[in-house]
N, C-alpha and C positions, 0 to 999 in steps of 0.2 A: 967124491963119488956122487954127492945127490947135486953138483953140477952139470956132471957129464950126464946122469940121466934124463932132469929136464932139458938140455942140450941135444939129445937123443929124440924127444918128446917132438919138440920145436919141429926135425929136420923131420920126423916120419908125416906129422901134421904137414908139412909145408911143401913134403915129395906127393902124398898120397892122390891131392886134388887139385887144380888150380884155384888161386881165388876169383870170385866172381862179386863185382862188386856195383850197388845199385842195385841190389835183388832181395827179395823178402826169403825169410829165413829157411821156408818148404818148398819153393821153388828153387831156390839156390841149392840143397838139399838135390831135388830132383834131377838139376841143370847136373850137377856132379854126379847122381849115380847112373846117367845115363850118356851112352858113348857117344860121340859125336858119329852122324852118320851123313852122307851125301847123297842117298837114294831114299827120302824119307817118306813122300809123298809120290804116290804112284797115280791118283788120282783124284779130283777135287767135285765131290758133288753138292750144288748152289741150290736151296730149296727156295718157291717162292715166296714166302713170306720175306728172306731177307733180299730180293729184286725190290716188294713193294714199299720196305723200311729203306732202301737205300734210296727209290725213286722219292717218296715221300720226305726226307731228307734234304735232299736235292731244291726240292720244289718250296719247303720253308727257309733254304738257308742261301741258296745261289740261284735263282732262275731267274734267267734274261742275262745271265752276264757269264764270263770267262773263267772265274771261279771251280773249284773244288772242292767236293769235302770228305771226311776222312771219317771211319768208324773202324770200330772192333765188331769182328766174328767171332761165335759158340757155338759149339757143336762136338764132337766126338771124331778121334782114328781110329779107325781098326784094318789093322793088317796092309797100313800102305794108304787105305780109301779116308776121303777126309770129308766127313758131313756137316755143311755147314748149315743149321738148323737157324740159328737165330742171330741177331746183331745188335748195335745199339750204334748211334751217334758221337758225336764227340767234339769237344769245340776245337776248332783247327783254323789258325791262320797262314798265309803266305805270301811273302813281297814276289809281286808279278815281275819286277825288274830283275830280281835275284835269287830263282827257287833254292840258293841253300840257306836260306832264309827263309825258316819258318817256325811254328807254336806249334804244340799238341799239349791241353791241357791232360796230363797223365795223372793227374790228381783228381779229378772227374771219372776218368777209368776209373781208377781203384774202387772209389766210392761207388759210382755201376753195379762194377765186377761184383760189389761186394754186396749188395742186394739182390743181385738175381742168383749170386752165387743161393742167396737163402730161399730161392721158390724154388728153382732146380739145379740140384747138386751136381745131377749127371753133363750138362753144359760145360763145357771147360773153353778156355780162352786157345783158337784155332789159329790168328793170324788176324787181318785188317784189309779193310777194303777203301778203295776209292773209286768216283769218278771220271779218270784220268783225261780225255779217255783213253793217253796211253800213258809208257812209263815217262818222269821224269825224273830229275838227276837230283832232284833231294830224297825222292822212295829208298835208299839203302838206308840214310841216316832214320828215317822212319820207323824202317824194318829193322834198325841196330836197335833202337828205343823199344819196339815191340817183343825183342826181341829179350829184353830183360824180363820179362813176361811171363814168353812161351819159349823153350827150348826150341821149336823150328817152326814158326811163324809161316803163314799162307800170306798173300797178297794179293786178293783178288779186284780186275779191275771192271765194273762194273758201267757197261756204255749208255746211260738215261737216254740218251737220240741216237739210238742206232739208223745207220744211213746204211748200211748194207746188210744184206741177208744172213742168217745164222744164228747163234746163240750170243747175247750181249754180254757175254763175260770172258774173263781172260785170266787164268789162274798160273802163278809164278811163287816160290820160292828163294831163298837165300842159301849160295854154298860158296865156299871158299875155291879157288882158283888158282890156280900155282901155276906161273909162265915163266919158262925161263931164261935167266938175264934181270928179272922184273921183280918186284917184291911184292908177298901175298896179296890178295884182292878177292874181295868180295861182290859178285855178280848173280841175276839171278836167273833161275833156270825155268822153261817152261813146265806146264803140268797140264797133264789134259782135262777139261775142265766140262761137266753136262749138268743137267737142268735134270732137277727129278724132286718126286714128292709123296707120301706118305697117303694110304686113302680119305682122311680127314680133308689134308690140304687139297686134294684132286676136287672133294666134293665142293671147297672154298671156291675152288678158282672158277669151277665153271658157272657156281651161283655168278660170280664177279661178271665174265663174259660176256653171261646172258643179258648186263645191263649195258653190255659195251657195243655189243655184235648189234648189227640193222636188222633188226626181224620184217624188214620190207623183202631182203632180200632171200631167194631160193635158197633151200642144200644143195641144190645143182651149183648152180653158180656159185658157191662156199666151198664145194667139193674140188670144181674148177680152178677155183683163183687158189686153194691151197696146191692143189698140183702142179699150176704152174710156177709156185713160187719156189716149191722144191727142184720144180728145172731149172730155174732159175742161181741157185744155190749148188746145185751139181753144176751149172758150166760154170762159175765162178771157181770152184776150186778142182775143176778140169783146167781151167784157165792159168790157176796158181804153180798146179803142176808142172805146165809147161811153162811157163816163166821160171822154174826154179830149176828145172832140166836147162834150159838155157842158159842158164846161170854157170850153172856147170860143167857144160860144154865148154864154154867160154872161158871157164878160169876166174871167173869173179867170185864165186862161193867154193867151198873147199867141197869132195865129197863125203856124203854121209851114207855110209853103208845102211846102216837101219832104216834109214828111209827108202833108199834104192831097194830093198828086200821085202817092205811094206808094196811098194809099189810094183814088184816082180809077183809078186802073192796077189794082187790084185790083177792084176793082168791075165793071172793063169786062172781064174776064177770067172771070166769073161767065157759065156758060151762060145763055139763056136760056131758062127751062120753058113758054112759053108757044107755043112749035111743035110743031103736031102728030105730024109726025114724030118728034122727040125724045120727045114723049112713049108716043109708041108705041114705038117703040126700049123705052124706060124698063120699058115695059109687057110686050114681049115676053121681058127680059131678066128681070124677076122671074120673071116667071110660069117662065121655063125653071128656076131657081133655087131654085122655091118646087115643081115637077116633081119636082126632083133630092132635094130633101128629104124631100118626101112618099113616094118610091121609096123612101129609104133607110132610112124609118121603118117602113114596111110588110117590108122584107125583116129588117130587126133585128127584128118583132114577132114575122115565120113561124121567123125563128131561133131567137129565145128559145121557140116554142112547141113547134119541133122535139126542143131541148133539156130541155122539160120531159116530155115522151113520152119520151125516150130513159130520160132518169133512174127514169120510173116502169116502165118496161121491166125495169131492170137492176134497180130494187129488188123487183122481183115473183120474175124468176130467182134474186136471191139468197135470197130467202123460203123458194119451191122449193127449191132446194141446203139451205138448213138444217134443212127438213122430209123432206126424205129422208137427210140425215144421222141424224137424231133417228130414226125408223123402224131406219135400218140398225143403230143400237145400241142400241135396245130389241130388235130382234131376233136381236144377237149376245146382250147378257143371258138371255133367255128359254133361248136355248140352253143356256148356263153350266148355268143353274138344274134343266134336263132332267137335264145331264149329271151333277150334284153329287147330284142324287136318284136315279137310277142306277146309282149309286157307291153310295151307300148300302144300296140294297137288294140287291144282289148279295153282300155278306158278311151278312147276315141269310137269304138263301137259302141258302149255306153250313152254317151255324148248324145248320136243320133237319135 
């Protein structure tokens, strides 16, 4: 009898959980009370402190060269949204000839984790970032390792030289895959990924700026060059859209309804210019516009023309001023000269 019951013990222990092994004892704990899920991360928000810990990074451990490097994110989920508040570095190596070939000292993590763990509690371990600056083919085994960690690790990847327009980050997850014919696989999913920041950090960044920004240059022309760069950025991924409709017409990419519904939502969301009211609106709205500029050109003209009268005003009076100087000491010389001959002939009158 008390074989069969430890017998009993063994197989309830051994149905209840899987074992998970390589994992610290409350994390493991966690990893088991919690279900495995596919939709975990709805959203990834990047604050900037960990942009400037990852470019700073960068810059002490790989710059000038082809290199990457690899850290851990902290921060908090709630309800889907993932804020990734803080990071830290991490020593990471990788043979360029063979990226599944690599180091991540995880002994270094722990000891990290395990001091910031004691300034803030509330931080928890979010996932890991790189400078990729895209995916490659050793990031699962990374995210398998990070993954003994965190139950559903983020992957953000972090562009130090961005060459086109947009936000420099790129947020992906880890979920299992099931194709069939093929046996399970692990692949990761996109996430949508934005830049945001707390009042403290806003007030950080823009001290930072001010030492970045050219104070030579206008708010106009700041105002300027920031709107054209957002046009810039709208026909780029007007551009995408149609590259990716193409795609699909063609039969090269499969269809994806959620996108097709995103993009039919935005469509119907577009005014329509073909009301004459709106376009009179449109019309009376320039024209007040194009009013306000034309006033402002004509009074900047009378100004600059006021200013060039003043100028030839002031350099006439000083003309004047220096021609009656020149006078008033030619006329004290003259004097001198009466007087020094004067002088002279009054002891020759003597004489006589």
């Amino acid at each position: 009898g008390a074989v069969r019951t430890r017998w009993r013990r063994r197989c309830r222990r051994s149905s209840s959980a899987p074992v998970l092994l390589g994992m610290p004892a409350e994390q493991e704990t966690a990893a088991r009370a919690e279900p495995v899920k596919q939709n975990v991360h709805s959203s990834v928000v990047v604050h900037p402190i960990v942009l400037l810990s990852a470019v700073d990074h960068y810059n002490r451990v790989a710059k000038n060269t082809k290199r990457r490097v690899v850290g851990m994110l902290l921060g908090q989920t709630h309800k889907g949204v993932t804020d990734v508040t803080n990071s830290y570095a991490v020593p990471f190596e990788e043979d360029e000839r063979d990226p599944n070939i690599w180091f991540l000292d995880h002994s270094f993590h722990e000891t990290m984790f395990a001091m910031l763990k004691k300034v803030n509690a509330r931080e928890k371990l979010v996932g890991w970032y790189s400078t990729g600056p895209k995916i490659r083919p050793g990031d699962l085994k990374i995210d398998q390792l990070v993954r003994r960690y965190c139950a559903h690790p983020v992957m953000v990847i972090i562009d130090v030289k961005p060459k086109e327009l947009g936000i420099p980050t790129e947020a992906y997850y880890g979920v299992e895959e099931i194709l069939e014919g093929k046996q399970q696989q692990w692949t990761f999913t996109h996430v949508p990924c934005e830049i945001g920041a707390t009042e403290p950090e806003e007030v950080g960044v823009e001290h930072l700026l001010r030492d970045v920004k050219d104070t030579t240059i206008s708010t106009l022309a700041n105002q300027v060059a920031q709107k054209l760069g957002s046009l810039k950025g709208l026909a780029s991924r007007l551009s995408e859209v149609d590259a990716y409709l193409q795609n699909v017409l063609s039969g090269r990419l499969p269809v994806n309804h959620r996108i097709i519904y995103q993009l039919q939502d935005v469509f119907n969301l577009l005014p329509n210019l073909n009301v004459e009211e709106l376009v009179k609106a449109f019309a009376i709205k320039t024209n007040d516009m194009m009013l306000a500029v034309y006033l402002a050109s004509v009074i900047r003209s009378v100004v600059a023309l006021h200013h060039l009268i003043d100028n030839k005003l002031h350099n006439k009076e000083k003309e004047m001023d220096a021609d009656k100087e020149k006078k008033e000491e030619g006329k004290g010389e003259g004097e001198k000269k009466e007087g020094e001959a004067e002088a002279k002939k009054e002891p020759e009158k003597g004489k006589k």
